[in-house]
N, C-alpha and C positions, 0 to 999 in steps of 0.2 A: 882325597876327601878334604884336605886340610886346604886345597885351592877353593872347592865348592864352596867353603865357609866363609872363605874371605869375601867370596862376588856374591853371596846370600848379604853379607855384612855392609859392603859397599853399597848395594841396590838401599839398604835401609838409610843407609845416610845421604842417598840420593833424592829419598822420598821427601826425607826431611828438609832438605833443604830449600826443595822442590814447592810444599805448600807449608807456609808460616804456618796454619792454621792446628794442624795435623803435624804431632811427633811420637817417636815409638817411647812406649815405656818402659821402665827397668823392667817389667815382668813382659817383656817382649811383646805387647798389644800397642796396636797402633790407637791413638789416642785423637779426640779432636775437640774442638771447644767449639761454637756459635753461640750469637746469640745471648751471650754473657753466661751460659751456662758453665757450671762448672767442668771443666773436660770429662769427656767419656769413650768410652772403649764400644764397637759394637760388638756383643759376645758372639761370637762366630758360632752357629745353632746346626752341629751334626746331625741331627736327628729330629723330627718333631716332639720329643721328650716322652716322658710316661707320669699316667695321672698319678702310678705308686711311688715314684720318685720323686713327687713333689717337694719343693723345699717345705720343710713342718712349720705351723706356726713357731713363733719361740716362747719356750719353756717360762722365760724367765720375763716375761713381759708386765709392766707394773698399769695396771686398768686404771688406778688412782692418778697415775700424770696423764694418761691420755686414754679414752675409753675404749673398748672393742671397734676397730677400726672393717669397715667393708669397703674393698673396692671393687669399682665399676668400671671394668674396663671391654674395650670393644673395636673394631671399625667405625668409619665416621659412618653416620646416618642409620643405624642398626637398634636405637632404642635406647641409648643407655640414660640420657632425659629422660624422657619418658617411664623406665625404671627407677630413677630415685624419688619421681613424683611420686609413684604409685608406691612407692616402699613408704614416704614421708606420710602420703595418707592414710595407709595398711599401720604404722605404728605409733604414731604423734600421738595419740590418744592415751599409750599405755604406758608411754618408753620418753626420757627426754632424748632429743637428736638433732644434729645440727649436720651440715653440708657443707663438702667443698667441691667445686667442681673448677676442672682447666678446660682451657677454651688457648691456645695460639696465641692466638692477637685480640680474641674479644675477651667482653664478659659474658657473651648471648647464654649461656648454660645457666651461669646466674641469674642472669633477669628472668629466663623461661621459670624457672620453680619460684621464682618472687612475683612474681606477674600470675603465678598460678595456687597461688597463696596454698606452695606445697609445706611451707612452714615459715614461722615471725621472720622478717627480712631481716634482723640482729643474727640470725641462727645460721644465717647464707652466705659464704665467703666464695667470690669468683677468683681465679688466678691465670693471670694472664701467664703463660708458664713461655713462650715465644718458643723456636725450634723445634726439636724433638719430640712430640708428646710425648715419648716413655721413659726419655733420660727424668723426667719432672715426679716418675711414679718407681724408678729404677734406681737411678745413678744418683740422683742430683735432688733427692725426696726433702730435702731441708725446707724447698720455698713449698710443700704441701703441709710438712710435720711441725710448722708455726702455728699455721689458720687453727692447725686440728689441736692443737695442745692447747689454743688460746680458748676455742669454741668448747674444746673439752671442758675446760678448766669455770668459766664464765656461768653454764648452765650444766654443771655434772651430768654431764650428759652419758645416756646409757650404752649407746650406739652413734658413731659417726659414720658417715656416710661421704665417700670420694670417688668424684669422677673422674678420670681420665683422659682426657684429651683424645678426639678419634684417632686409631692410630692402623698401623697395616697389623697381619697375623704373629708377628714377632713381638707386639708389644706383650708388657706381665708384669704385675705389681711386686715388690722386694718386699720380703715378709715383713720387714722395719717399719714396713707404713701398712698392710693391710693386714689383716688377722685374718680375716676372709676374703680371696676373692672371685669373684662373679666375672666372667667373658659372653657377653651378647652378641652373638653373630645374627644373620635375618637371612631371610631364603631368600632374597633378591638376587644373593651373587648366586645362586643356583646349588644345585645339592653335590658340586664336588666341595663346598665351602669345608666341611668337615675332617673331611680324609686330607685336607689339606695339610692340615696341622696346623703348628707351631706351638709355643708354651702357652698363650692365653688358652687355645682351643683342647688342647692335651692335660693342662696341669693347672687351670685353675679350679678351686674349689668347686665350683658350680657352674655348670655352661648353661648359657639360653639360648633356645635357637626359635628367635621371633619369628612373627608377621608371618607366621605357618597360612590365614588368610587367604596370601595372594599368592601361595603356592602352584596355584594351577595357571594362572596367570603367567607364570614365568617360568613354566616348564620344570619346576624341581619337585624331585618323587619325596615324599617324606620317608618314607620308607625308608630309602637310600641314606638319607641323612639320620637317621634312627640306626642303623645298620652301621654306617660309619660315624659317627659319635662314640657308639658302644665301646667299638673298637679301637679306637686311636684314645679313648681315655680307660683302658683296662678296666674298662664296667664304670669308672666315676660317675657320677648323677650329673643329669642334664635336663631340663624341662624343656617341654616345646609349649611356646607361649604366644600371645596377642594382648602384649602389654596394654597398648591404647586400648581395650577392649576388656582388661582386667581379666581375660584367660590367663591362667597359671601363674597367676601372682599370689594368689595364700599357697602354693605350693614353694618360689622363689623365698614367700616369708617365713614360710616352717624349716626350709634348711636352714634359711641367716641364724634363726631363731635358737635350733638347735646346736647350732655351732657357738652362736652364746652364750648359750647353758653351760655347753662341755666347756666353753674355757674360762669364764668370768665366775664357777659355780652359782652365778644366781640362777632362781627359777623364773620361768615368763610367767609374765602378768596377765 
């Protein structure tokens, strides 16, 4: 046994030495930095997770430094634009709220809700997060938990609202930055998208699964996807929606809603 450990042990200092970029850590995960990000581990994901084991909001969380945070996370080109317009329109009226969204390499998420006068361009902070979309909403939340503390802080804002960078099924927001979060998936990639898993799709707050639309169009049964949502998040809520279309969006904004209530004790307006 005592030989296995040693060539287990070697192999690692192999690696290391092998990519500057990438070293293991004392807690035995391999680590890696790009991109100027601060290094990160990819959590090695056994299982597509369970919606009853979700990490809980936290307890102890202060709404006066930074407000009830929602995140928006999802695959690229699945709606998640599109969703915080329609959230910005559905509550701007009742609620103050300001925006962050990441984008890679651009700001285009930003312009799109500035150019769509989804709220005062002061209230809209773009972040070019580069690398990883999820180390930015995971690992490395510092270059989101600025914009939001400052926008908080600027217009007491009641709700923020943060986008996520598109990212594959493994992405999912660290409770440290979202109090609530939302995963939009779209029936485009077809209805095994569900049963697929991973934590966005198993353990966020609220699943959407858009552009139901052009379901026939590309061959996925709803049904099936109804069926496997159910299942892979232990009953958690999901709406099926046509954001561009304002289907199932006072439904999207009666949970956010609700989920403010229970944790900010205020009531909605």
């Amino acid at each position: 046994m005592a030989s296995q450990d040693h060539h287990h042990h070697h192999d690692d200092h192999h690696h290391h030495s092998h990519e500057a970029e990438s070293f293991v850590g004392a807690d035995g995960r391999v680590y890696h930095s790009h991109d100027g990000l601060a290094p990160h581990s990819h959590e090695p994901i056994y299982s597509p997770g369970f919606f009853s084991k979700r990490a809980p909001p936290l307890v102890d969380r202060d709404f006066k430094e930074r407000a009830f945070t929602v995140g928006i996370g999802g695959p690229v080109g699945t709606g998640k634009t599109a969703l915080m317009l329609a959230l910005c329109r559905f509550l701007r009226d009742k609620y103050s709220l300001a925006a962050v969204t990441n984008d890679i390499f651009t700001k285009e998420d930003g312009e799109f809700l500035v150019k769509h006068g989804a709220l005062p361009e002061e209230r809209i902070r773009a972040v070019e997060t580069g690398g990883c979309p999820h180390a930015a909403i995971r690992e490395d939340i510092s270059i989101n938990l600025g914009p939001l503390e400052e926008l908080s802080n600027l217009y007491k804002a009641d709700i923020l609202l943060c986008e996520s960078g598109g990212d594959n099924l493994a992405a999912n927001f660290s409770r440290e930055l979202a109090d609530y979060i939302i995963y939009i998936i779209d029936v485009s990639g077809g209805d095994k998208i569900p049963r697929k898993g991973g934590p966005g799709i198993t353990q966020a707050d609220l699943l959407v699964i858009n552009k139901t639309d052009i379901a026939q169009a590309v061959g996925a049964d709803l049904g099936i996807m109804e069926r496997d949502a159910l299942r892979m998040r232990d009953g958690g809520p999901f709406v099926f929606a046509q954001v561009k279309h304002g289907v199932g969006v006072k439904e999207i904004v009666n949970h956010v809603l609700q989920a403010w209530e229970a944790a900010t004790g205020n009531r909605r307006h």
